[in-house]
N, C-alpha and C positions, 0 to 999 in steps of 0.2 A: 504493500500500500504506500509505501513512503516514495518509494523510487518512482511511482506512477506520478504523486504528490510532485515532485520537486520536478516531473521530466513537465506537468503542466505548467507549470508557475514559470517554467525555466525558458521562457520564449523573449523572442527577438524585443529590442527597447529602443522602439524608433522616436525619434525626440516629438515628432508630432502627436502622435502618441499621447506622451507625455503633456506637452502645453498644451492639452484640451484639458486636462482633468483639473487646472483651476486659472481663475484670470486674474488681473492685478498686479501690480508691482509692488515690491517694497521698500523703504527706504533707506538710508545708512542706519536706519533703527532698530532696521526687521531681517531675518535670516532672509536669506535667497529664495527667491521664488522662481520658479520657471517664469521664463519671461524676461526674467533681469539679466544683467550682460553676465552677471558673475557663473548664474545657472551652469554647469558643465556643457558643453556640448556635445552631438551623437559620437564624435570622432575624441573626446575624451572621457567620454563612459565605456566606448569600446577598449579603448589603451587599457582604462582604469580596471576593469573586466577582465581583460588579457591578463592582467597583473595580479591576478587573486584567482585565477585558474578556474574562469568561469563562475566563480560564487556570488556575482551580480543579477539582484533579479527584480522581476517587475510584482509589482504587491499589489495585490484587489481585496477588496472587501470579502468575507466566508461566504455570503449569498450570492454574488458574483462567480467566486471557486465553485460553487456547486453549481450554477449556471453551465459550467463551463464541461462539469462532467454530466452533461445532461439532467441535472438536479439528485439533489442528495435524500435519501429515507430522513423518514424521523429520528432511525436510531441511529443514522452518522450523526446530524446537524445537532441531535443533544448530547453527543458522546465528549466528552472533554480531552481525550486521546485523538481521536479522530480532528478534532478542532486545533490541538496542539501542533500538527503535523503541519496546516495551513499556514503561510508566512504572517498572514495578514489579518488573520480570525483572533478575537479577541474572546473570551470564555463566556463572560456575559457582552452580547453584541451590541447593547446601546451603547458602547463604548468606541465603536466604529460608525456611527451617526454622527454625522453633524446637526442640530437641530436648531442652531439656532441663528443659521447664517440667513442672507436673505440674497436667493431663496433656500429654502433648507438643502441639506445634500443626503440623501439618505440611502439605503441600499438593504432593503429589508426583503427577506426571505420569499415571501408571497408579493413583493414588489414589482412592478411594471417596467419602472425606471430604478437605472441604479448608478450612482453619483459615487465618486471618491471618498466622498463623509470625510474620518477622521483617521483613516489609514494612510498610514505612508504610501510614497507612489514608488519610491525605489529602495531597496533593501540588499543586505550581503548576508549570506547563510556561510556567515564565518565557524569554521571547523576548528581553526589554529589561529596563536594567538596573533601571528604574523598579517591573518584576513583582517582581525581586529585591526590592528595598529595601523594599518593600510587605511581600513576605511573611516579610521577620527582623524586621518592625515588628510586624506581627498575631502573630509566633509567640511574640515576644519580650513582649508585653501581654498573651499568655494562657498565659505560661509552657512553650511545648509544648513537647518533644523535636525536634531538628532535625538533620533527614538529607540530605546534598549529595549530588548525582549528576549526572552527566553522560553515562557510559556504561554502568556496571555491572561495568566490566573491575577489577574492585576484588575481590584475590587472599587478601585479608584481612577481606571483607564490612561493610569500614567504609561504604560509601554507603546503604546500609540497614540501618534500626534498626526495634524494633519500636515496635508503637503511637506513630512519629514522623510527624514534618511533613514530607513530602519539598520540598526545592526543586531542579528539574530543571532542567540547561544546557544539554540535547544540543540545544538550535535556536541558541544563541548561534554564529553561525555568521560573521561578517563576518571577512576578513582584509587587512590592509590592507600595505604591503611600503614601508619605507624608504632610501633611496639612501644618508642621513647621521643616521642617530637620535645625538638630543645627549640628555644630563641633566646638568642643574648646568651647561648652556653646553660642556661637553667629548663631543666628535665621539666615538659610539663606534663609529661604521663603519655598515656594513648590517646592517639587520632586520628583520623580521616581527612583526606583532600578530597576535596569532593568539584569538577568541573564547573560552571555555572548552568550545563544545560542538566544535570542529572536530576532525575525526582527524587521526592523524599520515599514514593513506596521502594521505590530502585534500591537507594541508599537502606531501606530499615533488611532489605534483605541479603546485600551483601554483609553490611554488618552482624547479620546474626550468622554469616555463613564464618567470621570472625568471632563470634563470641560476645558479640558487643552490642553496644545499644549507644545512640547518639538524639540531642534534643531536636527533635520536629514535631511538625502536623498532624493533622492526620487527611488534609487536601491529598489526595492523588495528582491530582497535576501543578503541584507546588513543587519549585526545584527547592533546594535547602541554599544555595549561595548564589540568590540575588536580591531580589527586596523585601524576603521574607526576614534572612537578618538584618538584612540594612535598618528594616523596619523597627527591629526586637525581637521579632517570631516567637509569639506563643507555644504553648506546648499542653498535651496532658503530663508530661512528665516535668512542667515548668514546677509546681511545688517541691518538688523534689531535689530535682536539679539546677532550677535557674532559669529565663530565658535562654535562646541560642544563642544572640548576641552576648550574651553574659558567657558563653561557654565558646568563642571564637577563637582562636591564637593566630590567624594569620590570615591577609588578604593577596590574592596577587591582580592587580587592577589596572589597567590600560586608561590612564588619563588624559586630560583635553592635549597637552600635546603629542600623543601619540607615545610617551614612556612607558612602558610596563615598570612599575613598582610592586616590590615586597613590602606588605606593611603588616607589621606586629607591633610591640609593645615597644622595640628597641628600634626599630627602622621608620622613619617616616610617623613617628607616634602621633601627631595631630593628628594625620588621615586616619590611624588607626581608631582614635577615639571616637573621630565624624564617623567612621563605619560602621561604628555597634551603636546603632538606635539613631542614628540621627536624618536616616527619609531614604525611600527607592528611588534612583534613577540619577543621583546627585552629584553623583562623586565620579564617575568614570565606566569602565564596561570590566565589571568583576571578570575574571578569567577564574578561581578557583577559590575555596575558600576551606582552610584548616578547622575541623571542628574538634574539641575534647571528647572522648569518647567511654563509655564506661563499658564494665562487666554488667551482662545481659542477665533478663532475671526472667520468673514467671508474674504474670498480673492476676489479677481478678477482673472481668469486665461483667459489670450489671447493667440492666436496661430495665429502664422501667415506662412502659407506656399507659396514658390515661388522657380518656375522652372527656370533654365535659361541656354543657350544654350551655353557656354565657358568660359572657366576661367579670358578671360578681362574682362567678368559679373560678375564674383566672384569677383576678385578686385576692380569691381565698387562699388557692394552691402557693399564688406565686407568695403569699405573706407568712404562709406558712413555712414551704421553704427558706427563706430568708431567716425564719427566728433558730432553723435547726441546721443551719451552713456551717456554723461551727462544730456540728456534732465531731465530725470526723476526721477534723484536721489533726489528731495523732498518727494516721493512716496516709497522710500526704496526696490525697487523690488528687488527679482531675478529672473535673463534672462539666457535664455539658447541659444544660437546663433550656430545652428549646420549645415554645410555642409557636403554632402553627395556624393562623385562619383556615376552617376548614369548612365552609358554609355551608349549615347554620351551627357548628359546634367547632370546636376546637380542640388541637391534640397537643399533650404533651410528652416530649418524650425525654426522658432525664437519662444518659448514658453517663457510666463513673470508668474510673478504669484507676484500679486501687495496686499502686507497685508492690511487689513480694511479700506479699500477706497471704490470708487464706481465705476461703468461701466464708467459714464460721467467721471470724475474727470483722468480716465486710458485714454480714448479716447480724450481726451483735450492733456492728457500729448503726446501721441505716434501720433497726427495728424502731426507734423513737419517733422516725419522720413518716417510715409508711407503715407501720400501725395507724401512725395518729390518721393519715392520709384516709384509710381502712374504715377511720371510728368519725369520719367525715361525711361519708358514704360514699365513694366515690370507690370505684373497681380501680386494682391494678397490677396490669398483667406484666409477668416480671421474666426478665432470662439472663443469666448468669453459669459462670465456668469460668474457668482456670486454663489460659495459654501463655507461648513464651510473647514479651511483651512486644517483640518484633512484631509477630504475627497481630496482633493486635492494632497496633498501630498504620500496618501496612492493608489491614481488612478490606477497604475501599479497590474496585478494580478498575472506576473510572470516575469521575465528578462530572455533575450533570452540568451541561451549557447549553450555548445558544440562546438564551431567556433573556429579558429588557429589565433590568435590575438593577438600583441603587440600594445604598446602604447609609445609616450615619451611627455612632457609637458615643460611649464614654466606659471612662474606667469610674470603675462605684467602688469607694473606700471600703475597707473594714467597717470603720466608725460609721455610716451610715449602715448597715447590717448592723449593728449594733443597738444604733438607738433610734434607726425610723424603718424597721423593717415591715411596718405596715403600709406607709408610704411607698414603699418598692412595688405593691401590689395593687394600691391605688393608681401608680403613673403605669401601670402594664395595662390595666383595666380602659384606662383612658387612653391608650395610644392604642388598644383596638377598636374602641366606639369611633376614633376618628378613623380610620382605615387600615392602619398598620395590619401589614400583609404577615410577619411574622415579629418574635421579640426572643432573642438570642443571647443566655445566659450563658457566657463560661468562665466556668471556677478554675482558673491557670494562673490565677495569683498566690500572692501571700506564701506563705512555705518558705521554699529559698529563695523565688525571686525577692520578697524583704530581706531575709537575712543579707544576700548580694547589693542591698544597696552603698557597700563600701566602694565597690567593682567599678572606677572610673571611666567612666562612658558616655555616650549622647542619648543614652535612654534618660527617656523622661522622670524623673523624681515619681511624677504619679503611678508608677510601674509599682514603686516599692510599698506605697501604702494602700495599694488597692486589693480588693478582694474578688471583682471579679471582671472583668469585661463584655459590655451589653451591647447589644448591637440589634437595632432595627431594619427592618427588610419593609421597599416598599418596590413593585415593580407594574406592569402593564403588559398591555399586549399590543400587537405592532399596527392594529387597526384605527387606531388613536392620532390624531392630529398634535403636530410638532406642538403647537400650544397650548395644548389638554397634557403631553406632556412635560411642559415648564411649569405647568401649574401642580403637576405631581413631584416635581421639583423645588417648585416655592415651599409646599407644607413640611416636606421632610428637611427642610434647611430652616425655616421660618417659626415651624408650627411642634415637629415630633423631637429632632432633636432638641431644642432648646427646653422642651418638658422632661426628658432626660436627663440631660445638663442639671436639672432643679435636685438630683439622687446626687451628683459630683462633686457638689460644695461650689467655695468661690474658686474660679479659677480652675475648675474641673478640667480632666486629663482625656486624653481618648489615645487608641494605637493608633497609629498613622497610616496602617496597611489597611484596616478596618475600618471605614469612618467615608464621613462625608467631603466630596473631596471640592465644594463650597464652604465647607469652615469658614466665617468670616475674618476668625482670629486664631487661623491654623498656627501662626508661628508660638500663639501660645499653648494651646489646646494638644498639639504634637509631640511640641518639643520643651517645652516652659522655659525655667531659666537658660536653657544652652542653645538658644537660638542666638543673641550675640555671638557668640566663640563658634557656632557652625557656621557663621557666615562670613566671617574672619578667614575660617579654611580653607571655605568657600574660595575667595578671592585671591586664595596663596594657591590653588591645586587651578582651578578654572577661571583663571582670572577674567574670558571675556565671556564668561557663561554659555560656554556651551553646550552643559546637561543642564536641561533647565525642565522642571514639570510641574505640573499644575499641584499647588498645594506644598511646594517642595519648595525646599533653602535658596531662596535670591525670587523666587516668583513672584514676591508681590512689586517688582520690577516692567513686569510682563504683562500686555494681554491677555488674556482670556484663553487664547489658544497658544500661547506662552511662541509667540512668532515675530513678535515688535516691543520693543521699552517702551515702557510710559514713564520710566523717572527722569 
């Protein structure tokens, strides 16, 4: 399927071509547009092509690609493997819309007409690090807009821009497994390098073929070293262990002048601070990333699902929940606490995955919450067993895409579970009366990532003192006009998060990979205090900004489509 993939995507790139899919010039303010004198022309995209051994290619939108193979089933266009594979597919596709240009540019599935939107027009399926460095040299001498990718599992649409340069990782594929990784001469145990195109399920199953267990996801089409730690990357086994970027020792990064850098603790240490927590897409094009790695164990996973028929049920459950979140934090889980609109009822389904303990020892611990749940009247149906916790984490065999979906979040302290946990249940209640399509609880705080708040870095201070990370789900369907959907955009920016926000305190926290990528006051909301000292970095590694993304470090510099300054 791949080799079909790349042999279609892989056709001739005639510059006319190209200057139809946008019009306009830019100014000395704005990257290069087709059009402009700087734009490359046919006989230096050829050369440039020549020079990277053919990994030049031309990018279309996923409903386009499947145009193209005579249209794709349902269970390609929802497959997030299948999606992955595309240069140009982005996992949730309103990400590759434009909607809000005039006239809109769009390229939806059951679409008549199909526009550029928000994909790049030209991209390199760099292999080696050598394609890399080539193509931030060519992009960087013709001024273009440049867009990093690797999977497209990008929840914020930062891996694609419009009328950008894509530079693609998903082949960077090598991994390599350390007994004793040093830097600066000090033993930091065992590790993994791990490429920037590899996935985390890839990765949990080499590593157990090693013995080992390292911090990820549990997304399927999330790689482990690109803006997932950039981000911070979550974890179920973040109580335990820490975030990933907490558990990092080494980057190897292709930055705006085309250098590849080592950066750990002793090389290049500012970048390396910027890399753990401080935003995807900012810094340069990751080529590999060294994670810590431990002895692998057996888990316990529980699931517990339960229906219920109104949202005063949901504010019962979810308040309930909330008073008994501490039962179990002897046990270092992580929980996932997800509600669902399921019209006219709603489902809950609460997954734990409790490390090196036993069935009894998890069932001792959660008897206080679902009893009481029991003695509530409410049914629920449970499953639970004991594997190794590779296997558990890697469970997923693909994520579903193709779907029209935003998202906005916050991280919710400890101290709020503490002393307003019926508030927690109230503002869930009320963000489905207003619409909210789902409301997405996960418990991957607290544990070690507090204890690690020593661990100098560009994660957010609110990392350490939260207890869980919430996240809102609001989406649509593609029969909707571009301005029904800005207006399902104004609520969840205007209306759902800032009700959220009221569970975070002042000055409340959210993860940056997870969240609204409208923030109005992302640079505090993402990054708090070390938005200063990231933007200092900022200007010493990329000094003429050229990773720039929406939401991300120097942005509020930029348009909209992050393509022209405004300062």
């Amino acid at each position: 399927m791949l080799r079909s993939v790349l042999q279609l995507l892989a056709f001739p790139l005639p510059l006319s071509s190209i200057l139809s899919l946008v019009s306009g010039r830019s100014t000395s303010q704005c990257f290069t547009q087709p059009g402009d004198p700087r734009f490359p022309t046919a006989a230096e995209l050829a050369s440039f092509n020549a020079s990277i051994n053919g990994r030049l290619m031309n990018v279309v939108p996923s409903a386009n690609f499947c145009q193209s193979l005579g249209g794709c089933s349902d269970a390609q266009w929802t497959d997030g493997n299948f999606r992955n594979d595309i240069i140009g597919a982005m996992l949730q596709y309103n990400w590759e819309q434009d909607y809000t240009s005039t006239p809109p540019s769009l390229c939806l599935r059951n679409g008549t007409v199909c526009g550029q939107g928000n994909v790049p027009i030209l991209g390199v399926n760099a292999t080696t690090v050598e394609h890399i460095q080539a193509a931030v040299r060519f992009a960087k001498f013709h001024n273009l807009k440049v867009a990093i990718k690797a999977s497209g599992h990008d929840l914020l649409g930062r891996s694609t821009a419009k009328n950008s340069f894509l530079i693609w990782t998903r082949h960077l594929l090598n991994v390599i497994f350390h007994d004793s990784f040093t830097v600066g001469g000090v033993d930091q145990g065992s590790a993994v390098t791990a490429g920037s195109g590899v996935g985390l399920h890839t990765l949990y199953t080499l590593t157990k073929e090693q013995g080992k267990i390292y911090v990820g996801g549990t997304a399927f089409s999330v790689v482990a070293s690109g803006g997932y730690v950039q981000g911070a990357g979550h974890s179920a086994l973040s109580p335990t262990f820490g975030l990933a970027a907490d558990n990092a020792l080494q980057f190897e990064i292709v930055i705006a002048n085309g250098t590849l850098l080592t950066v750990n603790s002793v090389s290049n240490p500012d970048l390396f601070w910027a890399l753990r927590g401080g935003g995807a897409g900012s810094w340069g094009v990751i080529v590999s990333t060294t994670f810590r790695t431990f002895p692998t164990f057996n888990a316990v996973y529980h699931v517990a699902n339960i229906m219920v028929n109104n949202t005063d049920q949901v504010a019962q459950l979810t308040t309930f929940h909330a008073k008994h979140i501490f039962d179990w934090d002897t046990l270092h889980p992580g929980q996932y606490f997800f509600w669902i609109a399921t019209p006219p009822t709603f489902s809950l389904a609460i997954t734990s995955l409790f490390p090196n303990t036993t069935i009894s020892a998890v069932t001792a611990a959660l008897a206080p919450f679902l009893n009481g749940i029991t003695s509530l009247g409410f049914n629920v149906n449970i499953t639970s067993g004991v594997l190794p916790v590779n296997d558990i984490l890697a469970g997923a065999t693909t994520d579903a895409g193709g779907t029209l979906r935003i998202i906005g979040s916050r991280l919710l302290p400890s101290s709020t579970y503490k002393t307003h946990a019926t508030q927690i249940g109230e503002v869930t209640k009320q963000l489905f009366d207003d619409g909210a399509a789902g409301v997405l609880a996960h418990l991957v705080a607290g544990g070690q990532v507090s204890k690690n708040a020593h661990i100098d870095s560009a994660v957010t201070p609110k990392w350490r003192t939260a207890k869980t990370h919430i996240i809102i789900v609001q989406g649509w369907n593609e029969s909707i006009s571009p301005s029904e959907v800005e207006a399902i955009r104004e609520v969840l920016t205007n209306t759902h998060v800032p009700l959220l926000a009221t569970l975070a305190g002042p000055d409340g926290g959210a993860y940056s990979n997870e969240a609204d990528v409208r923030e109005p006051n992302f640079q505090t909301t993402f990054f708090g205090p070390n938005y200063g000292r990231l933007s200092q970095i900022k200007k010493a590694y990329d000094p003429d900004a050229m990773f720039i993304v929406p939401a991300g470090v120097g942005s509020e510099n930029f348009d909209v489509d992050t393509l022209c300054r405004v300062d």
